[in-house]
ROVOVO-463584 format. One record per residue: residue number from 0; x, y, z of N, C-alpha, C in turn; residue in one letter. Coordinates in nm, 2 decimals, always signed. Layout:
N
<loke><seq>NUM</seq><n_east>X</n_east><n_north>Y</n_north><n_up>Z</n_up><ca_east>X</ca_east><ca_north>Y</ca_north><ca_up>Z</ca_up><c_east>X</c_east><c_north>Y</c_north><c_up>Z</c_up><type>A</type></loke>
...
END
This chain:
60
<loke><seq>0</seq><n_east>-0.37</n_east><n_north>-3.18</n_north><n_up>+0.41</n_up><ca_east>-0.37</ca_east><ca_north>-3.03</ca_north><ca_up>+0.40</ca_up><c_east>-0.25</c_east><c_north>-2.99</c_north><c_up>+0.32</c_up><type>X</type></loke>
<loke><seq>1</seq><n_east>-0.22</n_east><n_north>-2.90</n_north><n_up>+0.30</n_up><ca_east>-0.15</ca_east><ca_north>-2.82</ca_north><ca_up>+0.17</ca_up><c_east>-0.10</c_east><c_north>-2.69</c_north><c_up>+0.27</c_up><type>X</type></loke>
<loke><seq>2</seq><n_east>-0.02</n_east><n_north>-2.72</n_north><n_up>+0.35</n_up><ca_east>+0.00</ca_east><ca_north>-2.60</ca_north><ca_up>+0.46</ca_up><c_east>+0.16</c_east><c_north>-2.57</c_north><c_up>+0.34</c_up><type>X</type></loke>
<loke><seq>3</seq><n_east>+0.23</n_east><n_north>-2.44</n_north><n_up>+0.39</n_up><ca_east>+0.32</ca_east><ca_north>-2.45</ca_north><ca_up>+0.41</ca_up><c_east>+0.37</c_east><c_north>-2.33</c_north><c_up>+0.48</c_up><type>X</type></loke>
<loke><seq>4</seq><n_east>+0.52</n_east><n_north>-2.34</n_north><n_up>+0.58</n_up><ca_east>+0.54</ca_east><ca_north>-2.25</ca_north><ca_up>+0.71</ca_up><c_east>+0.65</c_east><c_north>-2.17</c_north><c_up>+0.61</c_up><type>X</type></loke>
<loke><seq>5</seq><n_east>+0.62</n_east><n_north>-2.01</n_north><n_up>+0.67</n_up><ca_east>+0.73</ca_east><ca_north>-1.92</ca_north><ca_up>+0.61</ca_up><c_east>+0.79</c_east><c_north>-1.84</c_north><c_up>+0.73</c_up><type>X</type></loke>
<loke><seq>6</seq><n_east>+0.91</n_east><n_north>-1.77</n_north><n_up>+0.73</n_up><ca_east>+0.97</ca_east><ca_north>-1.73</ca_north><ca_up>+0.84</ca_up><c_east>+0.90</c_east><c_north>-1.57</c_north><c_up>+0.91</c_up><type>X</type></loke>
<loke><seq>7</seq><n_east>+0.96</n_east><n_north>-1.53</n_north><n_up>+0.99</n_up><ca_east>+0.85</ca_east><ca_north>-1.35</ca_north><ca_up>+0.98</ca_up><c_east>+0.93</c_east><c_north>-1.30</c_north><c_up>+0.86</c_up><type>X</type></loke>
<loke><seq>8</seq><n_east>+1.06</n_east><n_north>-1.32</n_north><n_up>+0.79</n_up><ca_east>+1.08</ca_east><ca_north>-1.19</ca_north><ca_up>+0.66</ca_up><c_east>+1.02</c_east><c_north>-1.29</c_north><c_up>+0.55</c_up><type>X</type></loke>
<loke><seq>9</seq><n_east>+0.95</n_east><n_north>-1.38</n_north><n_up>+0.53</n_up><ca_east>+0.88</ca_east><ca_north>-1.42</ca_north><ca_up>+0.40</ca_up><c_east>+0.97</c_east><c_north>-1.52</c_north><c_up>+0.33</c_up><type>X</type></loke>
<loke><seq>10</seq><n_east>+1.05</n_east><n_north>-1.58</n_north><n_up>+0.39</n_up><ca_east>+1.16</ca_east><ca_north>-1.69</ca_north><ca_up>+0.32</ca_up><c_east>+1.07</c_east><c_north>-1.79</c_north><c_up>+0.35</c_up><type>X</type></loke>
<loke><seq>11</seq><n_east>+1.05</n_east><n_north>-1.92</n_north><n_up>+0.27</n_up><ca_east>+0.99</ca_east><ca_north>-2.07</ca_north><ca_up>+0.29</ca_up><c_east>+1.10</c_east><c_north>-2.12</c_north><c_up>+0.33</c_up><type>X</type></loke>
<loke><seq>12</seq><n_east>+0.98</n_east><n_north>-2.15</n_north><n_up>+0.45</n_up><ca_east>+1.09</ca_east><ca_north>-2.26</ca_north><ca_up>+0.54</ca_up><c_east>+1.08</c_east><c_north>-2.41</c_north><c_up>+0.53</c_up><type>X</type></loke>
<loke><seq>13</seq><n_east>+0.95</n_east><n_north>-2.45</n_north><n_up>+0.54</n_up><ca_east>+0.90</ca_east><ca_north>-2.61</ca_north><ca_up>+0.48</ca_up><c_east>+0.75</c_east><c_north>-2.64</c_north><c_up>+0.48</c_up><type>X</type></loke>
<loke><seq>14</seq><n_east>+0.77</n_east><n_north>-2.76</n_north><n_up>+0.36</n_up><ca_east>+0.62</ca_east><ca_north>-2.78</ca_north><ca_up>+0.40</ca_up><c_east>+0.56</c_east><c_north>-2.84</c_north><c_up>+0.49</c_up><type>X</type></loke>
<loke><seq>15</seq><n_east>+0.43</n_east><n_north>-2.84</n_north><n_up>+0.53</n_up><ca_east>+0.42</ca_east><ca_north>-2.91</ca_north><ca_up>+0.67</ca_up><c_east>+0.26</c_east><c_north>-3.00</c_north><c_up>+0.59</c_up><type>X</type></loke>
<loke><seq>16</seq><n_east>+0.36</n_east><n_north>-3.12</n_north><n_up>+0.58</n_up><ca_east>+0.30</ca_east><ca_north>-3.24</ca_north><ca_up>+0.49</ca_up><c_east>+0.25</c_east><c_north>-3.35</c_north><c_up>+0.58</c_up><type>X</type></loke>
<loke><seq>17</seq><n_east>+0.30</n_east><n_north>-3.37</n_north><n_up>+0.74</n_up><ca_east>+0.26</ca_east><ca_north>-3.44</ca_north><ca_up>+0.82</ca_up><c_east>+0.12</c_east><c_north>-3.43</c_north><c_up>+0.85</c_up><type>X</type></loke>
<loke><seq>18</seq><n_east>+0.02</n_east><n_north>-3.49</n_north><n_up>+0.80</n_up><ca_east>-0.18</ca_east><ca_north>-3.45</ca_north><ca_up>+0.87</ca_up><c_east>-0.13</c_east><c_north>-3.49</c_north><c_up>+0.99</c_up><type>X</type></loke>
<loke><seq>19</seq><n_east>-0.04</n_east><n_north>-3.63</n_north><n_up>+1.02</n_up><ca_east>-0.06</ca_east><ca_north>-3.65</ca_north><ca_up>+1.22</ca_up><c_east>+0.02</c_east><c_north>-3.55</c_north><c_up>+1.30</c_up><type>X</type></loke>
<loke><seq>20</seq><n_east>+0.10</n_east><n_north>-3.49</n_north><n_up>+1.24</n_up><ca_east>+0.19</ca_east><ca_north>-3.42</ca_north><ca_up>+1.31</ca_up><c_east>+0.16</c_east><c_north>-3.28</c_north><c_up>+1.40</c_up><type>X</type></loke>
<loke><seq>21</seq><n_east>+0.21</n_east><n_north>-3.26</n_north><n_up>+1.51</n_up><ca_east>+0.12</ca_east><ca_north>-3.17</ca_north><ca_up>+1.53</ca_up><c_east>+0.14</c_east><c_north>-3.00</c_north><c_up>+1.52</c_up><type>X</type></loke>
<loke><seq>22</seq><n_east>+0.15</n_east><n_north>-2.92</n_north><n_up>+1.53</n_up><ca_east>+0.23</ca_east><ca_north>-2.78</ca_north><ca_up>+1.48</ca_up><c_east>+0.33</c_east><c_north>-2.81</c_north><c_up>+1.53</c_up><type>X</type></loke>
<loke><seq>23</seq><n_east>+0.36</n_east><n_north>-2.82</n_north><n_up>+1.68</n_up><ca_east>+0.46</ca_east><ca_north>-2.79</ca_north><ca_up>+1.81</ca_up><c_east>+0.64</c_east><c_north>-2.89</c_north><c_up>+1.73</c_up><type>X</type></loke>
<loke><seq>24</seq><n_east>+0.58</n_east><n_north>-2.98</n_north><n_up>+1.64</n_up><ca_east>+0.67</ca_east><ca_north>-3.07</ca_north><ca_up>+1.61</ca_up><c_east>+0.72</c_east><c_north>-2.96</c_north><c_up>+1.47</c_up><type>X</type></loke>
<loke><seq>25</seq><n_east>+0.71</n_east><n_north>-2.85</n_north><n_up>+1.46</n_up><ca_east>+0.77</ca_east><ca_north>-2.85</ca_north><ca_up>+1.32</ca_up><c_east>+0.85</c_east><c_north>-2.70</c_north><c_up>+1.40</c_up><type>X</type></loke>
<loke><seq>26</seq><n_east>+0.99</n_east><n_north>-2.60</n_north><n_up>+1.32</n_up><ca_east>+0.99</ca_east><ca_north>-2.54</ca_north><ca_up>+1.36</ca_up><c_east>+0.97</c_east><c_north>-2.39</c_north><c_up>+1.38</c_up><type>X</type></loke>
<loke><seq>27</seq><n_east>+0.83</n_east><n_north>-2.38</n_north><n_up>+1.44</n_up><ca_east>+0.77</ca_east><ca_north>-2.21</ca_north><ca_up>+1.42</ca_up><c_east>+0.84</c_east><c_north>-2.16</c_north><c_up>+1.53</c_up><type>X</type></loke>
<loke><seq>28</seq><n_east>+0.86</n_east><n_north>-2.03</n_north><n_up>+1.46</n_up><ca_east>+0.92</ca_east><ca_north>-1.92</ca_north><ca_up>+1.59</ca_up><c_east>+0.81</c_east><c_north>-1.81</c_north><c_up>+1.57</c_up><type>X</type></loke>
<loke><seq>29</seq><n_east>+0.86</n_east><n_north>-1.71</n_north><n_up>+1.66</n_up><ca_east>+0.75</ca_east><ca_north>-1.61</ca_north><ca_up>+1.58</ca_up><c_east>+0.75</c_east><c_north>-1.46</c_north><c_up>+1.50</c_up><type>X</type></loke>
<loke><seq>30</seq><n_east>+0.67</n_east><n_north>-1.47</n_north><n_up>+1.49</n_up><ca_east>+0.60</ca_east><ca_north>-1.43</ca_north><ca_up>+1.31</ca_up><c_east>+0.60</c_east><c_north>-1.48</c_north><c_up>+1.22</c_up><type>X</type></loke>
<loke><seq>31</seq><n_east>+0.65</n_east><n_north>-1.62</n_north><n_up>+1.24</n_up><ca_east>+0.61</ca_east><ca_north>-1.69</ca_north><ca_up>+1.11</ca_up><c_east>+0.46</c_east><c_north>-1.71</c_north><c_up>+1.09</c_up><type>X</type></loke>
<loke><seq>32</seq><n_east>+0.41</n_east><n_north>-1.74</n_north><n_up>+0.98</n_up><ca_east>+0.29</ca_east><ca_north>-1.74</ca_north><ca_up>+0.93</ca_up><c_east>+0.31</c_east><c_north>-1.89</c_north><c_up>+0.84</c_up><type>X</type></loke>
<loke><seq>33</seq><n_east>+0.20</n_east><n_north>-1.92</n_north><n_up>+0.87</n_up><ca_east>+0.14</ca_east><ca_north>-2.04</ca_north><ca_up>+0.77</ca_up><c_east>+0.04</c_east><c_north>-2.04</c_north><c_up>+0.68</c_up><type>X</type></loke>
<loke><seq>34</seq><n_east>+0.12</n_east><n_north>-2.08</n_north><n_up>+0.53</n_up><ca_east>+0.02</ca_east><ca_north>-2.02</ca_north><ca_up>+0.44</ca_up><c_east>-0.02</c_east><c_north>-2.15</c_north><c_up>+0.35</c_up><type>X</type></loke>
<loke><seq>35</seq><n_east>-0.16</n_east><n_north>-2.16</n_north><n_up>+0.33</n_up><ca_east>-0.25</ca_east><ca_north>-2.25</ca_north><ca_up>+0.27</ca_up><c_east>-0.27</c_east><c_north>-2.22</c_north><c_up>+0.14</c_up><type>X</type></loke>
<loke><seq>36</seq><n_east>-0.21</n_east><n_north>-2.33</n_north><n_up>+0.08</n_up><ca_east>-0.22</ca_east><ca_north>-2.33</ca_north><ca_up>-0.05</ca_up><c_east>-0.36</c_east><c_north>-2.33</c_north><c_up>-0.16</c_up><type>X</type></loke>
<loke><seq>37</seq><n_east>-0.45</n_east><n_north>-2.39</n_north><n_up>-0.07</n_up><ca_east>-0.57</ca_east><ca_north>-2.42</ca_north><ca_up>-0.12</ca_up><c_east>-0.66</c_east><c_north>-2.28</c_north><c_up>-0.14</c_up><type>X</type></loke>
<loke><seq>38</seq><n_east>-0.61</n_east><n_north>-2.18</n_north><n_up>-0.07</n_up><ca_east>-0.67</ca_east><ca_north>-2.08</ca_north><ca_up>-0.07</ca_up><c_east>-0.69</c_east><c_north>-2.00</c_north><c_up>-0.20</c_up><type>X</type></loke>
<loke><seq>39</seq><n_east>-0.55</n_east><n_north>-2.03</n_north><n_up>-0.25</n_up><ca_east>-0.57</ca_east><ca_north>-1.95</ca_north><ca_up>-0.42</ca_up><c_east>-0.67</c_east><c_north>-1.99</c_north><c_up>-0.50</c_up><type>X</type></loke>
<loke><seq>40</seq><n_east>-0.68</n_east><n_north>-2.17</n_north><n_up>-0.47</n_up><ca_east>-0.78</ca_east><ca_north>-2.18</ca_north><ca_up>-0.54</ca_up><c_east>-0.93</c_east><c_north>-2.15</c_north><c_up>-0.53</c_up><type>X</type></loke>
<loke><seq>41</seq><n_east>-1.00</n_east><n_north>-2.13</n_north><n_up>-0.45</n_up><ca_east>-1.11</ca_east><ca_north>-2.12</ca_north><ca_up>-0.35</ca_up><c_east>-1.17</c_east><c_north>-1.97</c_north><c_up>-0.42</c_up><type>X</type></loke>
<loke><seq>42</seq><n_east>-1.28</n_east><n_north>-1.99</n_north><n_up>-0.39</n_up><ca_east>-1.39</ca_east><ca_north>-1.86</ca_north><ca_up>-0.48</ca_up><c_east>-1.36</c_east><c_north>-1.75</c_north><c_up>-0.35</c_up><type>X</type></loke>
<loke><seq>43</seq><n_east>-1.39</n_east><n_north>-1.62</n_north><n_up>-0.37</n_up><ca_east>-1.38</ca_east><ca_north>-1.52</ca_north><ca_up>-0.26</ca_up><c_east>-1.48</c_east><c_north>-1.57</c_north><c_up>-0.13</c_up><type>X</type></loke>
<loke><seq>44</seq><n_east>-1.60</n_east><n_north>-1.60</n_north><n_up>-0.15</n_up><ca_east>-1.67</ca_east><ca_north>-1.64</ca_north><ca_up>-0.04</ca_up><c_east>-1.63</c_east><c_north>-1.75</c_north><c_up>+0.04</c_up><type>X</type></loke>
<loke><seq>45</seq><n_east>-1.55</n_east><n_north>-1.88</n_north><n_up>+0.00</n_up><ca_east>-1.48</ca_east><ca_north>-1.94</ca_north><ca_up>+0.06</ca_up><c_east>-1.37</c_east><c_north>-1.95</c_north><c_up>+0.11</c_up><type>X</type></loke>
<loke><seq>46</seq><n_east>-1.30</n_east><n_north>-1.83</n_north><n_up>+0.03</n_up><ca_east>-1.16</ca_east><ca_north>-1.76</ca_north><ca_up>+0.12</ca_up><c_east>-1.24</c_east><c_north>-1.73</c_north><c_up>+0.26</c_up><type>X</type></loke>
<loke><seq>47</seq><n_east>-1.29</n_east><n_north>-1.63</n_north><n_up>+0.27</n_up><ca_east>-1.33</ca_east><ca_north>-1.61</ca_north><ca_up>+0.41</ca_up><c_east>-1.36</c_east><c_north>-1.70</c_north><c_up>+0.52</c_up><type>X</type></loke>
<loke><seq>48</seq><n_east>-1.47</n_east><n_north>-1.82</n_north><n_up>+0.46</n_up><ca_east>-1.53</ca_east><ca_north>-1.90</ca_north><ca_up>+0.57</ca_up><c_east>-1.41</c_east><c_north>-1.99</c_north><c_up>+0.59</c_up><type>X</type></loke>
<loke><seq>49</seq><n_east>-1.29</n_east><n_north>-2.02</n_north><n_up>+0.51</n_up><ca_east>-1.15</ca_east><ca_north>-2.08</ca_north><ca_up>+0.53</ca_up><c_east>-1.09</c_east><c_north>-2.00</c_north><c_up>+0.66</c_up><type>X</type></loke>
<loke><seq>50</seq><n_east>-1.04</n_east><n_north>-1.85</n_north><n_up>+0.56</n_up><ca_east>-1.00</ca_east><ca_north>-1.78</ca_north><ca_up>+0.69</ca_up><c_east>-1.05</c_east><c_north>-1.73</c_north><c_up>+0.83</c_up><type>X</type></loke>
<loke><seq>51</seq><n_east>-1.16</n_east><n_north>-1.75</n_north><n_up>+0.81</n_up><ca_east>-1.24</ca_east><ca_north>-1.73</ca_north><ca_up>+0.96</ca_up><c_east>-1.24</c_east><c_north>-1.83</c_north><c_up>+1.08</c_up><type>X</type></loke>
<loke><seq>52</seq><n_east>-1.25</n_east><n_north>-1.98</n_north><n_up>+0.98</n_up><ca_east>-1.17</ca_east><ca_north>-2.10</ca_north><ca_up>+1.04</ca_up><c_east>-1.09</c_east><c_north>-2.09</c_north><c_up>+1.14</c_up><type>X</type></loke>
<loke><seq>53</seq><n_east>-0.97</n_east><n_north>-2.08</n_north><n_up>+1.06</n_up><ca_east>-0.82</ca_east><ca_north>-2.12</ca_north><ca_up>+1.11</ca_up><c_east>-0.82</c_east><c_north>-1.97</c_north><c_up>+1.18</c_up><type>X</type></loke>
<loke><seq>54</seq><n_east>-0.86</n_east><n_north>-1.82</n_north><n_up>+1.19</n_up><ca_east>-0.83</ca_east><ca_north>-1.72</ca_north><ca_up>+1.22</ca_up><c_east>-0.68</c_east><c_north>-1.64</c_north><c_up>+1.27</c_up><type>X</type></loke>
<loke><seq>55</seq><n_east>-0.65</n_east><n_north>-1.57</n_north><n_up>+1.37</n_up><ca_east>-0.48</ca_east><ca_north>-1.57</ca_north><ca_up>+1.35</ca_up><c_east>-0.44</c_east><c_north>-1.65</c_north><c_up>+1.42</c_up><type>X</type></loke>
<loke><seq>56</seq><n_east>-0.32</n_east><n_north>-1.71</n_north><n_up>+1.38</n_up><ca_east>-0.24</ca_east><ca_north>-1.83</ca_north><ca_up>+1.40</ca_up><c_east>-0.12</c_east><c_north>-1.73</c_north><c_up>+1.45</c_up><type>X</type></loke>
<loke><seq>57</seq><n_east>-0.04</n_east><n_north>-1.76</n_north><n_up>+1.56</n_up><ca_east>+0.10</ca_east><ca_north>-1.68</ca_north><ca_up>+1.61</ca_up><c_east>+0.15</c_east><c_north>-1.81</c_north><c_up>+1.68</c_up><type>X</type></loke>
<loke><seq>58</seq><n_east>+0.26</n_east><n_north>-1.82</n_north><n_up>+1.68</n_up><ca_east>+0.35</ca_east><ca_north>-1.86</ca_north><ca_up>+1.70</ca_up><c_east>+0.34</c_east><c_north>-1.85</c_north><c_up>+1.90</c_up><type>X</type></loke>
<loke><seq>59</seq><n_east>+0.33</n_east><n_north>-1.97</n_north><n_up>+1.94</n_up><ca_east>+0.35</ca_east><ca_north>-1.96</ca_north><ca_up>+2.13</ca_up><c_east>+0.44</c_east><c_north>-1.98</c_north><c_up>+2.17</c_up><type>X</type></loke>
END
């Protein structure tokens, strides 16, 4: 996957390049957001069925 973690003010923090790794191992606080790179490329109809997927992600 093509993840990468940003902080809550919008600074990149890293990429999260591990497939085995699991979220808990990288360091989210909260409001960070994880943003998928694959999504820019993807037609509008498959932005959605992406984002409906993964739906909101927060930080536990």
């Amino acid at each position: 996957m093509d993840l990468e973690l940003y902080t809550a003010d919008d600074r990149f923090c890293m990429k999260l390049d591990q497939d085995d790794a699991l979220l808990g191992s990288y360091p989210v606080d909260d409001g960070c957001r994880i943003h998928d790179l694959r999504i820019s490329s993807l037609a509008t109809g498959s932005v959605c069925a992406t984002m409906s997927r993964w739906g909101n992600m927060t930080a536990v």
